[in-house]
C-alpha positions, 0 to 999 in steps of 0.5 A: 500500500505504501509503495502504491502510495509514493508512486503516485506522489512520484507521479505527481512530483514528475508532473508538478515539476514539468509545470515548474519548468515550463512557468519559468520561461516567464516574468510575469506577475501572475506567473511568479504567483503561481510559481510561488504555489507550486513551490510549497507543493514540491517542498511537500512532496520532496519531504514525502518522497526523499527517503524513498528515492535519491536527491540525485533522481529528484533534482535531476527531474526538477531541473532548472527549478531545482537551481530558482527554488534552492530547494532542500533533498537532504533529510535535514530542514533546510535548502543548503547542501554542502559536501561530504568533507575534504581533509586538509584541501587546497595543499593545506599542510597542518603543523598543530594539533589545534587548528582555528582557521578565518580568511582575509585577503591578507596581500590584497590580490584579489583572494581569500588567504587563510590564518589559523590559531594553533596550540601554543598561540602561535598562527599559521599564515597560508598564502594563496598562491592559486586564484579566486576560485581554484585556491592553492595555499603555500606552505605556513608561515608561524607568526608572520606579519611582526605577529607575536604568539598569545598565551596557550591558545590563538583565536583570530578575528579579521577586521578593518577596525580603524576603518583605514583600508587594511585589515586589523586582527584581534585574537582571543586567548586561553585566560580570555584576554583578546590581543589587538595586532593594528595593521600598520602596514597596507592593504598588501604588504601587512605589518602588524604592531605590538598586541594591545590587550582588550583595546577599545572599552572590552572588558574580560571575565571569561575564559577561553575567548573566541571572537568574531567581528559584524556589523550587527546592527547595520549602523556601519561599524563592526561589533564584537561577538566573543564566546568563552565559559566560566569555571564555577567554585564548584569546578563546573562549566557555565557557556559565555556569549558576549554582544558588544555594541560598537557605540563609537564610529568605523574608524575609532571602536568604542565597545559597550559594556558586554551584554550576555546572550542577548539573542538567547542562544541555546549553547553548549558549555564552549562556543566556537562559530562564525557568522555569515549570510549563509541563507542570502537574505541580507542578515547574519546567521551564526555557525557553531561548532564545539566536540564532533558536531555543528549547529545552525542558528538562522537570523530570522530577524533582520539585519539591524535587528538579528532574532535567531531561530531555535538551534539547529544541530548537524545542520545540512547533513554535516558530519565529521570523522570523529565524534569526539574532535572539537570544531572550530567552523568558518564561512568563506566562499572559497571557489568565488561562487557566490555562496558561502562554503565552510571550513572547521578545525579540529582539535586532537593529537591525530585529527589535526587540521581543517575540513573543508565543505563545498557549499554545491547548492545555491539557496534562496528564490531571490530570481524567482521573485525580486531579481527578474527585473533587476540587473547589475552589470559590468560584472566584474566591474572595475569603476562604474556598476550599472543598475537596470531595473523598472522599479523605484530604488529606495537604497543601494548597500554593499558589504564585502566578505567580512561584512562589512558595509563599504558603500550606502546609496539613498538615492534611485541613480542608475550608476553608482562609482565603486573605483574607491573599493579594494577588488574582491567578492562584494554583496549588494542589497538593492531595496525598492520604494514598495519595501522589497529587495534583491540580493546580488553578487558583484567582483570588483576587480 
């Protein structure tokens, strides 16, 4: 009975879904209605039939529509797929037992380089020697950059804190202190002066300090994110997660006094995460990680005021090799496809080093519904972006790929100048007069 069953809901899948295609040849109004309508039918029925046939065999009938809707085939609720991991990928040669990755454009050429913390405090820079979107990483360098070892532990963060068109770092160490390196060098040719410790109004009372930098609340200037734990009288652990605003400008943060767990984040005792816009929808979602497992909090708010969903753990079918291996995750978009792939290091005597996820499946229905009448273009752009689009243009914002914001329009101009920003992947959120907006990608070269 159960099989009569999922054969008609196959064959109602199979129908569905050549109406989908064929729908998708136009841009109208009354189309994308439709198109939204049948959308939540697919969504049900893929729910129905994933356990019986492959994501292979379901995707490939859907086609094109499987690529507008991001739609999930996974047994995880979600549209994002990553791929089963890859040790140590792009000729990455790990040196630690403790490995904690973030990526900048460190030499300003227009890809992602790569900067781990390790066990003593020292960090580990991996030039990319390959290209935007075919990384090759060369052989470590311990501390480079005039960088100086933290005690025990090493946590970075990039950010251009001083707004002077370099990146900064920050890194967080095992008693909680986090050490501020200032570029004092350039955009290409860093050099970073002597650490100053919890600079800019931060305040320690944790220990083990993890930070990462976004501009939470869309006002134009990073705020800081640090998780740690407590170590209660009785030798217990309590989690720690600190919000602390930017109340001071771009180039002169002022932290205020931290805010525990404001967004009420069901943690486990020590976080390590990233953020990043991993759902394409103009805000920050975080990614945790700590002993063998990941979890997923979606920012269902917005992006000035973040208002995260109920965890999500393994989120998108992630899995490691070992239970027992502490994950420290970070977002970047590694192969310049526009979405975001994750890295994670790990932490054990004979786990050293960095998995690598491939982000393979494109999220959103952002063309279905917003982007038909938009277009941005030349893309890669070098001086000047166009912007063609029939609808009235409220703002037009930029961010780059630490997130933050590098250009703010309030104006309905067709063209807007972008020969002041450093090349690189950039995000633009167009938002229109009626409410609604579009997100789209732009390289600067």
């Amino acid at each position: 009975m159960k099989k009569i069953y999922l054969a008609r809901k196959f064959k109602q899948f199979k129908t569905l879904s050549r109406r989908v295609q064929f729908l998708l040849k136009s841009t109208d109004q009354e189309t994308i209605a439709q198109l939204q309508k049948l959308k939540e039918k697919l969504k049900k029925l893929i729910l129905e039939l994933r356990f019986a046939y492959s994501r292979v065999e379901l995707k490939k009938i859907l086609g094109a529509a499987a690529l507008v809707f991001g739609l999930s085939f996974s047994n995880q609720v979600s549209g994002q797929w990553f791929s089963d991991p890859v040790e140590n990928p792009f000729g990455l040669v790990p040196v630690s037992y403790f490995t904690s990755p973030r990526t900048a454009d460190l030499d300003d050429d227009g890809d992602l380089d790569l900067l781990t913390g390790a066990d003593y405090g020292i960090m580990q820079y991996y030039e990319n020697t390959g290209t935007t979107s075919n990384p090759a990483f060369a052989a470590p360098q311990a501390n480079p950059f005039g960088l100086d070892s933290t005690y025990r532990f090493a946590l970075p963060a990039f950010a251009d804190l001083d707004n002077d068109g370099d990146i900064d770092l920050m890194v967080g160490e095992y008693y909680g202190n986090l050490q501020y390196f200032e570029n004092v060098g350039t955009a290409s040719e860093p050099a970073f002066a002597n650490p100053v410790q919890n600079p800019f109004g931060i305040t320690r009372d944790s220990t083990f300090s993890a930070p990462e930098f976004a501009d939470l609340d869309n006002d134009g200037d990073f705020d800081l994110l640090v998780s740690g734990y407590y170590e209660e009288s009785d030798n217990s652990y309590n989690s720690a997660f600190k919000y602390y605003e930017n109340i001071g400008s771009a180039s002169e943060p002022n932290f205020a006094n931290p805010v525990e767990n404001p967004f009420n984040l069901d943690l486990l005792v020590v976080t390590l995460f990233t953020l990043g816009d991993l759902d394409e929808d103009g805000d920050f979602d975080i990614m945790s990680g700590w002993v063998g497992a990941m979890s997923y909090y979606e920012n269902i708010g917005s992006a000035s005021e973040p208002n995260f969903a109920v965890v999500q753990d393994d989120p998108f079918g992630l899995t490691d090799f070992d239970f027992m291996q502490p994950m420290a995750p970070e977002f970047a978009d590694l192969d310049n496809d526009g979405d975001l792939d994750l890295l994670a290091g790990r932490y054990g005597v004979f786990t050293d080093g960095i998995l690598y996820y491939e982000n393979i499946e494109p999220t959103g229905i952002k063309d279905l519904d917003q982007d038909v009448s938009l277009q941005l273009y030349p893309n890669p752009a070098k001086d000047i972006l166009r912007i063609d689009t029939d609808q009235e243009i409220e703002s037009i914002e930029m961010v780059d790929i630490l997130g933050k914001m590098v250009l703010r329009s309030e104006n309905s101009n067709s063209t807007i100048s972008v020969s002041d920003l450093s090349p690189g992947l950039y995000t633009v959120r167009v938002t229109f007069s009626d409410g609604n907006y579009t997100i789209k990608k732009i390289l600067k070269e």
